[in-house]
C-alpha positions as CSV (number, residue, x, y, z in Angstrom):
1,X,12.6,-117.6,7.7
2,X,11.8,-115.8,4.2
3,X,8.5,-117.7,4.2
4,X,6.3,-115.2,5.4
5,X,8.0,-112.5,3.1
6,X,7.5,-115.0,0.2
7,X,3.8,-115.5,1.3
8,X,3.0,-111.9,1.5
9,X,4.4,-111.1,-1.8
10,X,2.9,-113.9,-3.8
11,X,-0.5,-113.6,-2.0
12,X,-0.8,-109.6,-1.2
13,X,-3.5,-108.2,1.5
14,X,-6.4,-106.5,-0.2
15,X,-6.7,-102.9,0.1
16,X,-9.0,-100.1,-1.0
17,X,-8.2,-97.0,-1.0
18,X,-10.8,-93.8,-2.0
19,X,-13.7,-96.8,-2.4
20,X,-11.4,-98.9,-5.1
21,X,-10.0,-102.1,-4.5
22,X,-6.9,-101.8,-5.6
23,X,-4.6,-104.6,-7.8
24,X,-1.7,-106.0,-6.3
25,X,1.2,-103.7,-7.0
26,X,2.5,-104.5,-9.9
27,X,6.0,-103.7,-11.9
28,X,3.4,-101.9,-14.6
29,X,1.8,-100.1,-11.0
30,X,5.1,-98.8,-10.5
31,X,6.1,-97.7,-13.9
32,X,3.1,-95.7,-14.6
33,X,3.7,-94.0,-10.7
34,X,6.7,-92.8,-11.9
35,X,5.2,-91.4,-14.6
36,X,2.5,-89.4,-12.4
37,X,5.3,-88.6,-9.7
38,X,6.6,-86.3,-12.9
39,X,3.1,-84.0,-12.8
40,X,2.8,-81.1,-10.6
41,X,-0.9,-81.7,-9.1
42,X,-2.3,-81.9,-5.8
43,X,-2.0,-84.3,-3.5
44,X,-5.5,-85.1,-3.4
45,X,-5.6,-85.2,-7.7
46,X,-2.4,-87.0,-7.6
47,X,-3.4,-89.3,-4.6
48,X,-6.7,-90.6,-7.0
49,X,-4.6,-90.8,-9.8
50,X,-2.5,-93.0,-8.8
51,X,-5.2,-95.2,-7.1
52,X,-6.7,-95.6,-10.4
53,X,-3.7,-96.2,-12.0
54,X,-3.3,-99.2,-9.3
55,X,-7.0,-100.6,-9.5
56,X,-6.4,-101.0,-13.2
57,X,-4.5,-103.7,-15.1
58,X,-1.7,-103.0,-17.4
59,X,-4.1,-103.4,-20.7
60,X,-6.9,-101.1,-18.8
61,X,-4.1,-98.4,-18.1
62,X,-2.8,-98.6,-21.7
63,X,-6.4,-98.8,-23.6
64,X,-9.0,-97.3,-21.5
65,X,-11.8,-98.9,-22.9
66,X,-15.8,-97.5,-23.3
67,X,-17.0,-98.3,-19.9
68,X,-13.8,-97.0,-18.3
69,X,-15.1,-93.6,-18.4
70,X,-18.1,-94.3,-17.0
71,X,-16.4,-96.4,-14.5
72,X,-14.1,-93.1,-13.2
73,X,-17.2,-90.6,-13.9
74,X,-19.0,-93.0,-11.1
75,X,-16.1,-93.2,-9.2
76,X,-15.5,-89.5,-9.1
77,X,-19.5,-88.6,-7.6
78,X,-18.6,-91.7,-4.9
79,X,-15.5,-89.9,-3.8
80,X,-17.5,-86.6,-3.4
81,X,-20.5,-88.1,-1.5
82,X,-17.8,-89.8,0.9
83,X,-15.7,-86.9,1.6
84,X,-12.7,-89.4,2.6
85,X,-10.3,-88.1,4.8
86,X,-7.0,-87.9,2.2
87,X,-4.5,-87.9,4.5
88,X,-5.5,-91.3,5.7
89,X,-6.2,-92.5,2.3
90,X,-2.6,-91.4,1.0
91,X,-1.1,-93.1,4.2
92,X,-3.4,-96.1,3.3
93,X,-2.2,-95.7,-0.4
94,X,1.6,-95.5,0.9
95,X,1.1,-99.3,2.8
96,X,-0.5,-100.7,-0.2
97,X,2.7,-99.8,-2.1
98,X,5.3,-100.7,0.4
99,X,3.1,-104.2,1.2
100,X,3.4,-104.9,-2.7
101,X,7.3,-103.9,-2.9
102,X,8.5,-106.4,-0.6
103,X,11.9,-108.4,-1.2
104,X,14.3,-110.4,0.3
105,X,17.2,-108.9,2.2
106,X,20.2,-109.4,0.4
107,X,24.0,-109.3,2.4
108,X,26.4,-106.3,1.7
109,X,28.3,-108.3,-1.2
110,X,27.2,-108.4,-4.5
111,X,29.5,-110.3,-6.8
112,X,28.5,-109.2,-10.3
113,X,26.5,-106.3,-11.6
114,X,24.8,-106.7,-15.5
115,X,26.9,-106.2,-18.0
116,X,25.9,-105.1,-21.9
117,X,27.1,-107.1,-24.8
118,X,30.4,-105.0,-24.8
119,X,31.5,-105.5,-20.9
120,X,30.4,-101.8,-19.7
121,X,27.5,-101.6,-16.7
122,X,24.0,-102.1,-17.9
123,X,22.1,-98.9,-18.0
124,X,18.8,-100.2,-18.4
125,X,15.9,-99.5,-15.9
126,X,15.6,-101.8,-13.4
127,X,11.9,-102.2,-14.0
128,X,12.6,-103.0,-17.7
129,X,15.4,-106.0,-16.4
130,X,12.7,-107.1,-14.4
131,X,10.2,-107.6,-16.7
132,X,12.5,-108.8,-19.3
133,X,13.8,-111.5,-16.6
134,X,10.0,-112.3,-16.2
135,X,9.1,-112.8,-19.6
136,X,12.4,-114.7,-20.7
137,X,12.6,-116.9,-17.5
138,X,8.9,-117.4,-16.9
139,X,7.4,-117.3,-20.1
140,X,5.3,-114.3,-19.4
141,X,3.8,-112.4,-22.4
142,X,4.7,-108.7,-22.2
143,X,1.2,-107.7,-20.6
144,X,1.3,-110.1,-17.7
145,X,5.0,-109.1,-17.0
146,X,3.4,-105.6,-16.5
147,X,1.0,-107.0,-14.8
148,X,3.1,-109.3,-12.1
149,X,3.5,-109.1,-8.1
150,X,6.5,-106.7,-7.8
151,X,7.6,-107.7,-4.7
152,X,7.1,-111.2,-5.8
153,X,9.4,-110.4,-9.3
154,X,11.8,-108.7,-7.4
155,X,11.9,-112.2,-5.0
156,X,11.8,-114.3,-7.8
157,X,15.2,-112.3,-9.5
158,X,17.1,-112.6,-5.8
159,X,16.6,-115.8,-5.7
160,X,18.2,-116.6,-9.4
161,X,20.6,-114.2,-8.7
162,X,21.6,-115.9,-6.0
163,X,21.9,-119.5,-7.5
164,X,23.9,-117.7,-10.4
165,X,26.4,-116.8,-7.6
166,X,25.8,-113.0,-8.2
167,X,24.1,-112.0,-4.8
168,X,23.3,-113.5,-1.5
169,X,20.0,-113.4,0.4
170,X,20.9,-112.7,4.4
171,X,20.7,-116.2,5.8
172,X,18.4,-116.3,9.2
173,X,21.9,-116.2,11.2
174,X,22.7,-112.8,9.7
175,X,19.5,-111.5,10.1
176,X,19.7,-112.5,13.7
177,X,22.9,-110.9,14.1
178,X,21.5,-107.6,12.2
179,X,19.0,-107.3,14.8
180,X,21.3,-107.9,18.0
181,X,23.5,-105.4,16.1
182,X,20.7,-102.6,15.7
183,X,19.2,-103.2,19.5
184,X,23.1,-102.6,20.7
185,X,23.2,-99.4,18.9
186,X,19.8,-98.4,20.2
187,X,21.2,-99.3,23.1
188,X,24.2,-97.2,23.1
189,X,26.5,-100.6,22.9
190,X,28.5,-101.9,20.4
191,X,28.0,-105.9,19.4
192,X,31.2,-106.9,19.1
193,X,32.2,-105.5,22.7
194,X,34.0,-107.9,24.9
């Protein structure tokens, strides 16, 4: 049931978007996002931003090298010559995001929550969890953390989540009865009428 999910996550779509081809999302991709989401800047400055940001690697984000200027110079005289239409590319932009943020539906309960050494609620960025899960369960160096799938991390945290007892992935049943619920309420129905 999840296979397809799984599938799309571990083996993203290509995109381009403003004439790049863009990465698979990555949890680095969304880091440095919500670092350009801070700026005030046009949509159409911030829209290429962040399409750089996500046709570049973790260490090429980081580190720009020589040719990277060269590389954006280029880019920048392509993007005038095209005249893309920016609306489409943002909406294009938005798909790329969402296709690379994928996870598994989870159910409502959620046993535990991570604690700190001291019993209180972790307060640790998500992102940062996940690419410390990454590096201590997979091995990953701190670079290709940044640079992993992030649908595909989040899927791969569910899933030991799940076989620590500490959430559970909506089974096919439930996501079969999800549906009948939501077409009921379209509907005007309730699901559990008799």
């Amino acid at each position: 049931m999840h296979e397809p999910l799984l599938r799309r996550a571990a083996n993203p779509a290509p995109y381009r978007i403003l004439g790049l081809i863009m990465r698979p999302f990555s949890l680095g991709h969304a880091l440095l996002l919500t670092q350009e989401a801070e700026k005030d800047m046009p949509m159409e400055v911030a829209l290429a931003a962040a399409v750089w940001i996500c046709s570049s690697s973790w260490r090429e984000n980081r580190s720009p090298g020589f040719w990277a200027g060269i590389k954006m110079e280029l880019w920048k005289r392509r993007c005038r010559r095209a005249r893309f239409d920016y609306e489409l590319q943002r909406q294009a932009f938005e798909r790329y995001v969402a296709a690379g943020s994928l996870y598994f539906p989870l159910s409502d309960i959620i046993v535990t929550r991570p604690t700190a050494g001291d019993g209180l609620p972790s307060g640790a960025p998500f992102l940062l969890r996940l690419q410390q899960f990454l590096m201590m369960k997979l091995g990953l160096s701190e670079e290709a953390a940044w640079d992993y799938p992030y649908g595909l991390a989040k899927m791969r945290l569910a899933c030991h989540l799940e076989s620590e007892g500490a959430v559970n992935i909506k089974s096919e049943s439930e996501e079969a009865f999800d549906l009948a619920a939501e077409q009921e309420r379209n509907k005007g129905g309730s699901p559990c009428q008799v």
